[in-house]
C-alpha positions in Angstrom: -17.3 13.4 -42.9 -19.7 14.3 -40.2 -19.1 10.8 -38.6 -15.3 11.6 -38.3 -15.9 14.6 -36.6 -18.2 12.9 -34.7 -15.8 10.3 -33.6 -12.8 13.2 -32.7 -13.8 13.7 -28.8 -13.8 9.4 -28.4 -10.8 9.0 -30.9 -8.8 12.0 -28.7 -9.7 10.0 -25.4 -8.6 6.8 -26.6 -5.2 8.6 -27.9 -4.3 10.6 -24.6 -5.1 7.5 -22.0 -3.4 4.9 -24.1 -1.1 6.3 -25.9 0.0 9.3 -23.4 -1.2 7.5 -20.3 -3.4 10.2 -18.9 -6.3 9.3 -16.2 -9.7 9.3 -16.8 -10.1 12.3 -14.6 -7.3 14.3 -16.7 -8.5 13.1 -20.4 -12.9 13.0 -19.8 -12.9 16.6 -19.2 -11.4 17.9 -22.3 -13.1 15.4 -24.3 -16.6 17.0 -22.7 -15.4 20.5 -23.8 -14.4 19.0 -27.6 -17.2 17.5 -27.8 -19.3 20.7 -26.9 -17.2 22.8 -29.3 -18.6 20.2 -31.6 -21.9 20.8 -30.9 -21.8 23.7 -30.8 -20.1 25.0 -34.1 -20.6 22.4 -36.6 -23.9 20.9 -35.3 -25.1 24.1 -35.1 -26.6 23.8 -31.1 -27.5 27.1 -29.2 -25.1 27.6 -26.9 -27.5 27.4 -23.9 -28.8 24.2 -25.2 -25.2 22.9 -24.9 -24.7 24.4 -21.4 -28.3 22.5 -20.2 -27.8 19.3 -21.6 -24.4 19.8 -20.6 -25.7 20.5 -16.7 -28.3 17.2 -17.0 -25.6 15.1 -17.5 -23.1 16.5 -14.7 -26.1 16.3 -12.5 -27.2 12.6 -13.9 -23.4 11.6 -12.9 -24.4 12.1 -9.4 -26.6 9.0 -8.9 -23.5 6.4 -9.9 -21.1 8.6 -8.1 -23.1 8.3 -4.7 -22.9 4.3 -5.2 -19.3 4.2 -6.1 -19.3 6.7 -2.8 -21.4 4.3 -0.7 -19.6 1.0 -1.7 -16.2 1.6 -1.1 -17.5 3.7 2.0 -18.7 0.0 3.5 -15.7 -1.7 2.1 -13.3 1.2 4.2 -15.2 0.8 7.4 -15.1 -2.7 8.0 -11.1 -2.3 7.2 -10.9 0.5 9.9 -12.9 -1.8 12.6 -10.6 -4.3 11.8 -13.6 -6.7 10.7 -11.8 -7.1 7.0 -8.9 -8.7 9.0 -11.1 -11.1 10.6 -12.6 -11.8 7.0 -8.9 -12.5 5.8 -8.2 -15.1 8.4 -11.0 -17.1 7.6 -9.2 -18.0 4.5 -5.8 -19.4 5.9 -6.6 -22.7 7.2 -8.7 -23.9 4.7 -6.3 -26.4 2.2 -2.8 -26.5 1.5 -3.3 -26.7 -2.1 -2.5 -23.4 -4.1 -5.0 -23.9 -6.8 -8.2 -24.3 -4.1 -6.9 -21.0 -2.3 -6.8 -19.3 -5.7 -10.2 -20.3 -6.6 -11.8 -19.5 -3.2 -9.8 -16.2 -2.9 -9.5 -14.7 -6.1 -12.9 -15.9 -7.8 -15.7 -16.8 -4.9 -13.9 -13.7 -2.5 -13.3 -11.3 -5.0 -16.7 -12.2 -6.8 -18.6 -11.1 -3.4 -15.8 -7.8 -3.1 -16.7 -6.7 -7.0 -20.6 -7.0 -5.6 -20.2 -5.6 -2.7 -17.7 -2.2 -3.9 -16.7 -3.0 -7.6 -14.3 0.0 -8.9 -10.7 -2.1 -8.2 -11.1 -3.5 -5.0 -11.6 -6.8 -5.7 -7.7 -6.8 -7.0 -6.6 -4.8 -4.2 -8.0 -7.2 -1.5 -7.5 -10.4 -3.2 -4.0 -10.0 -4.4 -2.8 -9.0 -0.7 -4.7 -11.9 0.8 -2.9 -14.7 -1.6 0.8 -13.0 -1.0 -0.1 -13.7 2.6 -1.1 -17.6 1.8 2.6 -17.7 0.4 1.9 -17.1 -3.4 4.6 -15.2 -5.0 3.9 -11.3 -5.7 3.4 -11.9 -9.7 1.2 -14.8 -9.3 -0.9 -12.8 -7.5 -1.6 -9.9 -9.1 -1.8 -12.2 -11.9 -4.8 -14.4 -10.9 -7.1 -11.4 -9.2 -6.8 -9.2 -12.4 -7.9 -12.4 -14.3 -10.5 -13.6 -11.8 -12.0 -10.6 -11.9 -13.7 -10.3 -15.1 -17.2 -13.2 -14.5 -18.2 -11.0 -11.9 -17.7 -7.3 -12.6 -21.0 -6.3 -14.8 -23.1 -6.6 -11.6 -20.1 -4.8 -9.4 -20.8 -2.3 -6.6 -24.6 -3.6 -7.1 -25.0 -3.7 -10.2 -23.5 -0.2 -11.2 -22.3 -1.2 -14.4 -25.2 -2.8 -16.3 -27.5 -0.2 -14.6 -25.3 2.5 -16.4 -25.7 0.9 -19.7 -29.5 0.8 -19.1 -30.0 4.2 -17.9 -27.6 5.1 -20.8 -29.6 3.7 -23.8 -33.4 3.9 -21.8 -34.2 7.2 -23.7 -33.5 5.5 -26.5 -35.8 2.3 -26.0 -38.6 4.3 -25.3 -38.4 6.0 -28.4 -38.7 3.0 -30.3 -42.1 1.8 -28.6 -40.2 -0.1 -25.9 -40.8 -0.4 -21.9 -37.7 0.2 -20.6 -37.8 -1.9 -17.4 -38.8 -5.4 -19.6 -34.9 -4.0 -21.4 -33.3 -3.6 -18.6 -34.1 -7.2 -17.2 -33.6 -8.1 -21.1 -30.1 -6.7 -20.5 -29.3 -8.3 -17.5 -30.1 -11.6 -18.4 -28.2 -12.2 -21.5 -25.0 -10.1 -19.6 -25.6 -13.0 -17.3 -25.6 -15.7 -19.3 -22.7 -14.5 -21.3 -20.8 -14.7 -18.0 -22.3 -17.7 -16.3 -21.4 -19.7 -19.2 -18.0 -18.5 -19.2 -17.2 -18.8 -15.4 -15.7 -22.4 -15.2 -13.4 -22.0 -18.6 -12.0 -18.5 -16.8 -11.4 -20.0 -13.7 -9.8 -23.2 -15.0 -7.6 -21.0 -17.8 -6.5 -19.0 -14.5 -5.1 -22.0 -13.2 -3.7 -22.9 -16.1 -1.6 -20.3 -16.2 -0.3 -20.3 -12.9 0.5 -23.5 -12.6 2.2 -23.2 -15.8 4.3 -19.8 -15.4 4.6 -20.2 -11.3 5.3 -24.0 -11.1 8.8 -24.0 -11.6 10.8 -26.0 -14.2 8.2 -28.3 -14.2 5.6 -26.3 -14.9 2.6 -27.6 -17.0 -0.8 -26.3 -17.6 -1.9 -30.1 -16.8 -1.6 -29.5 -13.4 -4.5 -27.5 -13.5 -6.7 -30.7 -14.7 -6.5 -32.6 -11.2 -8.9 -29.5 -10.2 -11.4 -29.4 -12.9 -14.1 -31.5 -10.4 -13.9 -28.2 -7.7 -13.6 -25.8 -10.8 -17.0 -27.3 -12.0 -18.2 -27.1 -8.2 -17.5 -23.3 -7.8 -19.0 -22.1 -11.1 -22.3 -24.4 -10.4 -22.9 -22.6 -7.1 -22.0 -19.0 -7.8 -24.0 -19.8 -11.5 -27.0 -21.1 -10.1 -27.9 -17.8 -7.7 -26.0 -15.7 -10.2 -28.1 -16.2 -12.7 -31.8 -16.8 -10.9 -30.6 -12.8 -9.7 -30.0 -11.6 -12.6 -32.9 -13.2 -14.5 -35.7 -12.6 -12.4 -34.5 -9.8 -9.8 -32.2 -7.7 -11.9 -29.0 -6.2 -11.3 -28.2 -5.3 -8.1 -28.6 -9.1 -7.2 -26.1 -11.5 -8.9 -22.5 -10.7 -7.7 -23.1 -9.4 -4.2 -25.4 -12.5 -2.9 -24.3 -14.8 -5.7 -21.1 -14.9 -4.2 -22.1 -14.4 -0.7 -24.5 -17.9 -1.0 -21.7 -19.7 -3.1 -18.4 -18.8 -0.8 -19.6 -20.8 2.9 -20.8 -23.7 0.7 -17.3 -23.6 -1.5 -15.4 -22.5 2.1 -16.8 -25.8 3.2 -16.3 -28.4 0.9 -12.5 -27.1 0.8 -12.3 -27.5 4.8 -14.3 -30.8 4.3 -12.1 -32.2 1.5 -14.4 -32.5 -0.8 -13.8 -32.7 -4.9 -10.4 -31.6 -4.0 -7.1 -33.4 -6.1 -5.3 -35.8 -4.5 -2.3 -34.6 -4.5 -1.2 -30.9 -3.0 -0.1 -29.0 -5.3 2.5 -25.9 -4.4 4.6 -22.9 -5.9 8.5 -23.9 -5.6 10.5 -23.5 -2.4 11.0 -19.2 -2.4 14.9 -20.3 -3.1 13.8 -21.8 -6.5 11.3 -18.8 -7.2 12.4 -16.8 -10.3 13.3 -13.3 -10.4 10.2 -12.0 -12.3 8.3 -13.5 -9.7 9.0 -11.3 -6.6 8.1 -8.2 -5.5 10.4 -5.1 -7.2 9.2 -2.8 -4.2 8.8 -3.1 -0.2 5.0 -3.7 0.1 4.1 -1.7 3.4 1.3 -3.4 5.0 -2.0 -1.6 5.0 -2.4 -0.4 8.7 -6.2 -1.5 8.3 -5.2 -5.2 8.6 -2.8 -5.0 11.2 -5.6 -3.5 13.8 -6.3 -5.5 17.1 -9.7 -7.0 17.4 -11.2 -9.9 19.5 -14.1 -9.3 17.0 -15.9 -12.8 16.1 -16.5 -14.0 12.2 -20.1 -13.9 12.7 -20.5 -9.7 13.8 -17.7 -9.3 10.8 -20.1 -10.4 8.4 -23.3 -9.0 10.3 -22.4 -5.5 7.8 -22.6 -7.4 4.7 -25.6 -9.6 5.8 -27.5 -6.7 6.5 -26.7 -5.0 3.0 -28.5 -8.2 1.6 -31.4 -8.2 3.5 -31.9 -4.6 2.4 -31.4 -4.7 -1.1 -34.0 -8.0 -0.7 -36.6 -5.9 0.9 -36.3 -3.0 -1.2 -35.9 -4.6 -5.0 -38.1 -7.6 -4.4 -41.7 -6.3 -5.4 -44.3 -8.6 -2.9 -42.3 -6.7 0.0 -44.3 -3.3 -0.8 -41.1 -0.4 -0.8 -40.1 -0.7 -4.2 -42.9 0.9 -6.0 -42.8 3.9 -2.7 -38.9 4.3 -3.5 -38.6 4.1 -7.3 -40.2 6.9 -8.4 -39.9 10.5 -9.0 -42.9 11.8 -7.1 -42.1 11.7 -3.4 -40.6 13.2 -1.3 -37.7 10.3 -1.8 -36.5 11.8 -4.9 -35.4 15.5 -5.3 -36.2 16.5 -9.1 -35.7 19.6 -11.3 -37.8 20.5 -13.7 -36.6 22.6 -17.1 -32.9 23.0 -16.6 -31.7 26.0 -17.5 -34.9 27.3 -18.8 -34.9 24.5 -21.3 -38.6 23.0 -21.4 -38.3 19.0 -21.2 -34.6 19.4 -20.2 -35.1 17.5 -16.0 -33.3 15.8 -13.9 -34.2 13.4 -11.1 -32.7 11.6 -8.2 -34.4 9.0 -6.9 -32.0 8.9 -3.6 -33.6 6.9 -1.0 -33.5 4.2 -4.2 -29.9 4.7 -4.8 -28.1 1.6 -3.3 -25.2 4.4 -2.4 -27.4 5.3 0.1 -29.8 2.6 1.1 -28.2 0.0 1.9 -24.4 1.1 2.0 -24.2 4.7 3.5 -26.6 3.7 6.2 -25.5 0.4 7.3 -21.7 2.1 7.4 -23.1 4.4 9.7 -24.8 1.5 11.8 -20.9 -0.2 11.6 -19.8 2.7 13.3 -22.0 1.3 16.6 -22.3 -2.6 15.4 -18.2 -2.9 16.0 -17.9 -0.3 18.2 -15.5 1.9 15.9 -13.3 4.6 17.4 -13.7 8.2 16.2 -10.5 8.2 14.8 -11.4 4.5 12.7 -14.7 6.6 11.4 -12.4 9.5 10.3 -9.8 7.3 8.4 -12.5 5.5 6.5 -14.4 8.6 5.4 -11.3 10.4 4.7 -9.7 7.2 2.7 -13.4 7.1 0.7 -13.2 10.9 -0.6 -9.7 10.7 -1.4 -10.1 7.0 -3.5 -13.9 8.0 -5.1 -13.0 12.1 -6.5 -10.7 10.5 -9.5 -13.5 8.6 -10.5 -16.2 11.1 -9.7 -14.5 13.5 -11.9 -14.3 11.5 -14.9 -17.6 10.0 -14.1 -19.4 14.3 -14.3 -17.7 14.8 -17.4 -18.2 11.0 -19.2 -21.9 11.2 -18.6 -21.9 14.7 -19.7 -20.4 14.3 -22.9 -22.5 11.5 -24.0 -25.5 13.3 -23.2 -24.2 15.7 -25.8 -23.4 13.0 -28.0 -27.1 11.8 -27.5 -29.0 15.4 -27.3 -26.9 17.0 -30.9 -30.3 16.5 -32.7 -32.0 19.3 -31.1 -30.0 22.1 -33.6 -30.4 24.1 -36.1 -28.6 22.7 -39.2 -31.0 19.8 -39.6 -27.9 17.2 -38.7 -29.2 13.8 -36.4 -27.5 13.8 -33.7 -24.0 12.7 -33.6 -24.6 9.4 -31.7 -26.4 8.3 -34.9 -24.3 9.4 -37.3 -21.5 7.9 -35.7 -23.8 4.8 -35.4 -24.4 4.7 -39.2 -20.5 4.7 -39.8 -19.8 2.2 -37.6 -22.9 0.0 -39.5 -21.9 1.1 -43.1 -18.3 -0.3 -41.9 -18.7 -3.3 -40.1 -22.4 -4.9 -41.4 -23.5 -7.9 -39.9 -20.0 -9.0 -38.7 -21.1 -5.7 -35.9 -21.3 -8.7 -33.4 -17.3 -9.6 -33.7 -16.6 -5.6 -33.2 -19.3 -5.6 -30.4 -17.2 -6.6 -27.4 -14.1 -5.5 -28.1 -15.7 -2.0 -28.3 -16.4 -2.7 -24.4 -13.1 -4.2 -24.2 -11.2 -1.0 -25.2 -13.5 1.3 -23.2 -12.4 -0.2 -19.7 -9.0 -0.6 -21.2 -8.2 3.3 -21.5 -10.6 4.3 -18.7 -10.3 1.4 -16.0 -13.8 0.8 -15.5 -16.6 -1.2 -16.6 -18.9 1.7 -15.8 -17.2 4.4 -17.6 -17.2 2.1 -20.8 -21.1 1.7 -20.5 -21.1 5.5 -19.9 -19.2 6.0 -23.5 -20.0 3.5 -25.7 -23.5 1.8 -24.6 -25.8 4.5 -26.6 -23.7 3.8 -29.5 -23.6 0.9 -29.5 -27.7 0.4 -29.3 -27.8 3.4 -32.3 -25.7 0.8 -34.1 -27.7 -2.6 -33.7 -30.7 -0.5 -34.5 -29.5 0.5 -38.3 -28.7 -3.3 -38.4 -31.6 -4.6 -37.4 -29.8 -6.7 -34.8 -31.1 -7.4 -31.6 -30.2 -4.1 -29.3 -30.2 -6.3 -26.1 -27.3 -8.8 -27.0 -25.3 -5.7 -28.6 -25.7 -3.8 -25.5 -25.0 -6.9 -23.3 -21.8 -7.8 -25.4 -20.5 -4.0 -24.7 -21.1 -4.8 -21.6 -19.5 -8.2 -20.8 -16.8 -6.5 -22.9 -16.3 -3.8 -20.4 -15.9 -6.6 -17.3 -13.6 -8.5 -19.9 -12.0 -5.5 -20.6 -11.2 -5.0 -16.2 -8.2 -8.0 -16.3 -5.9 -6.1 -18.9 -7.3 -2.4 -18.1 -3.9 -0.2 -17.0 -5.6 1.5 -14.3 -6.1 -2.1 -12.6 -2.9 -3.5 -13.9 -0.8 -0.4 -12.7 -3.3 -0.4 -9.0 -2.4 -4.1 -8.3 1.2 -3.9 -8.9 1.6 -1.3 -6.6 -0.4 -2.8 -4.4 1.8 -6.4 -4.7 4.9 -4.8 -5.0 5.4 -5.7 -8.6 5.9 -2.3 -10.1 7.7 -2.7 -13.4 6.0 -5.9 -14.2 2.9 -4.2 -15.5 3.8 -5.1 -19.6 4.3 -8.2 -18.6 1.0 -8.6 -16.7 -0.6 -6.9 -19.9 0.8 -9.7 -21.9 0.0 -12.5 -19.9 -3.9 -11.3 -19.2 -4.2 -10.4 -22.7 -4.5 -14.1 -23.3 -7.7 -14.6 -21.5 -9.4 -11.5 -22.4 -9.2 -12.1 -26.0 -10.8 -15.7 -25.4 -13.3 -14.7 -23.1 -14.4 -11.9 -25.7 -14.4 -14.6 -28.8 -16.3 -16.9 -26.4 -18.9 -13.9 -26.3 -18.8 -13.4 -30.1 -19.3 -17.4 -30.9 -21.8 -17.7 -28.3 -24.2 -14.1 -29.2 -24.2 -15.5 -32.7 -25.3 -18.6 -32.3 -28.2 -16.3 -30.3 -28.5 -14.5 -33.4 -28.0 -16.3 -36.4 -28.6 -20.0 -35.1 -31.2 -19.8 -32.7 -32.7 -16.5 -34.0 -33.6 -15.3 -30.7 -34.2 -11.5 -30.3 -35.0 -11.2 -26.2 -37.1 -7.8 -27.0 -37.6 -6.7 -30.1 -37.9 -3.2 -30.9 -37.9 -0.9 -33.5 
């Protein structure tokens, strides 16, 4: 019974954003106020211990909020100085062939967006960039919601698999663990799940395209001819993809994965290398079936239209500098990571007993927060690198507040309820707390076949709430809770919730309904749904055949606790 009621705030979020279609923002708040009435009367909590833990975790929302802030803060100045634009037209005379622009565009591109911002751009970028090669609307949007799934985990620097991390780290340290050795732990196996998958993604992408775009004679064997440059891309993103995330952690793997892999992959398509023989093209526009146009007049974003005799090297120079940074603060031999990551300087602000509540703290560690170091401060040093007009510096701030308070608000109130979830113990009727009673259901249900649930519980997190990040933020702690009861290894569980979430990005509705509006395909977004569905479901078995071989075959646990 007490699991039930346990399960009611999660159970009324997944109702009201699926079912009723309300945001994140709309749904995360009243599930944070059931969840405290919860608390509150049938776990028996003091009422001030509900409003502190309640205030840690609105105040421990502000450290992802600042780098969802500072990553799309970078992404909107450089399409204000008109340096985006100059990004863009690097792509339009590489090949004629439709499946090499796909790959570089909508994989290797959006790959190095999702590192660099994360949170939906990578659709919103991509998608516009392949109408303007001449790929129908639907095609589009179709390919960048699927392509963006390998990379997302390690999105806006890493945001989502640090969330799941800082989610569960209470936790590990409860059970003897170090929590740093779990977090590397964490992003290793997310890694590997999605290195492994990268080539099968990218070639069932063009699979489908070529099928459902290629006219009457469309066949998924038009795909093959490509296989040698599909293998090609996936080596050289995997290869720096997963060194970063193996032995430098999470902020790595996306951002400078992609931005080592797209010149070499750039090149070898300008070279002719590995490419088919033949070109291979949508139909004439004449030919081009209804579905596949846009339903809506797709006005242009201004951004992209703005005048510039800026070069391709000082367009990058942004981005470049945003690597170096994150090198020289996360890489250890350099010295600043052991002065930034910690709580006693004067580069963290901390807060001792919230509320009144011994042991009850908070900490922000903010010249450690990629938000602000490196993407706040080199958008500032944009401002003088291009030369921006104050008007440009307006727009892009403006444009930030306006995209980042939807997700800040359900980011305050999805951190704050899990804290609750996580802090119930501390009552007075004797009950665990409602994280692990809600774990022990889920075990008691689901056994050892937990690890076929696993991902799909990720899956259905970034479905309702559009994020990878928010998913982490819901579900990670249970899901650790859960593995522990089962004796399973909490690092693969945690990493399959969190490829799950990434999977989850391709048929989310928030990203489905952003990049039709975006293409001009509104009314199309069941049928994008339908169609993505397809390789979310085998990406997410993939995971599930591949974590149990881990498991059960292998009988690898990366860290063993408890």
């Amino acid at each position: 019974m007490y699991a039930i009621i346990a399960f009611i705030p999660l159970i009324f979020t997944v109702v009201v954003m699926a079912g009723f279609n309300w945001s994140a923002k709309r749904a995360l708040p009243l599930a944070w106020l059931i969840t405290a009435i919860i608390a509150f009367a049938v776990w028996k909590m003091e009422l001030g211990s509900v409003a502190a833990y309640s205030v840690q975790g609105f105040l421990n929302s502000l450290d992802t909020i600042v780098i969802v802030f500072g990553a799309i803060l970078i992404m909107n100045t450089l399409k204000a100085s008109g340096a985006m634009a100059v990004i863009n037209k690097g792509f339009s005379s590489l090949t004629p062939d439709r499946r090499i622009q796909m790959i570089i565009v909508a994989f290797t591109f959006g790959a190095f967006i999702e590192g660099a911002a994360g949170f939906g751009t990578p659709a919103a970028l991509a998608a516009p960039l392949l109408i303007g090669l001449g790929f129908p609307p639907l095609a589009a949007a179709m390919t960048a919601l699927i392509m963006n799934s390998v990379p997302v985990s390690y999105g806006a620097v890493g945001t989502p698999t640090n969330t799941a991390f800082t989610t569960v780290a209470d936790q590990v340290v409860a059970l003897g663990g170090d929590a740093e050795v779990f977090k590397m732990a964490l992003s290793k196996w997310t890694a590997i799940g999605h290195a492994f998958m990268a080539p099968f993604i990218i070639l069932i992408a063009l699979m489908m395209m070529c099928k459902f775009f290629g006219g009457k004679n469309g066949s998924f064997k038009d795909a093959f001819a490509a296989i040698p440059f599909v293998i090609f891309t996936a080596v050289v993103f995997d290869v720096p993809y997963l060194l970063f995330a193996i032995f430098l952690g999470p902020e790595f793997p996306s951002l400078i994965g992609a931005l080592i892999a797209l010149p070499i992959v750039m090149t070898a398509a300008k070279k002719g290398w590995l490419l088919p023989k033949e070109v291979w093209d949508f139909p004439h526009q004449d030919e081009w079936e209804e579905e596949w146009h846009a339903t809506t007049e797709v006005h242009e974003d201004e951004s992209m239209k703005v005048e510039t005799n800026m070069s391709m090297v000082k367009a990058w120079i942004p981005y470049v500098i945003i690597a170096l940074i994150l090198v020289v603060t996360r890489v250890p031999q350099f010295g600043l990571k052991a002065i930034l990551n910690t709580t006693n300087s004067p580069w963290a602000i901390t807060i001792h007993n919230l509320l009144g509540f011994e042991g009850v703290d908070w900490s922000f560690k903010w010249a450690w927060s990629p938000g602000v170091l490196p993407f706040i401060l080199v958008a500032v040093l944009t401002i003088f690198i291009h030369g921006m007009k104050g008007e440009q510096v307006k727009k892009a701030w403006k444009d930030t507040f306006d995209m980042v308070s939807g997700a800040a608000i359900a980011l305050v109130f999805g951190i704050a309820m899990v804290q609750l979830f996580r802090s119930t113990n501390v009552n007075t009727s004797g009950l665990d707390s409602m994280i692990l009673i809600m774990a022990r259901g889920l075990a008691d249900l689901a056994g050892q076949a937990y690890i076929v649930v696993a991902p799909f519980i990720g899956v259905l997190g970034a479905f309702i709430s559009g994020s990878n990040t928010v998913s982490n933020t819901l579900f990670s702690s249970l899901q650790f809770e859960t593995a522990t009861l089962l004796a399973m290894p909490q690092v693969i569980i945690v990493a399959l919730q969190n490829l799950g979430g990434a999977i989850g990005n391709m048929t989310c509705i928030n990203n489905i309904v952003s990049a039709c509006a975006t293409c001009g395909t509104v009314g199309r977004e069941g049928l994008l749904v339908k169609r993505d569905a397809i390789p979310m479901v085998i990406y997410s078995l993939t995971m599930v055949v591949l974590m149990a071989i881990v498991i059960f075959v292998l009988k690898i646990n990366p860290y063993p606790l408890g």
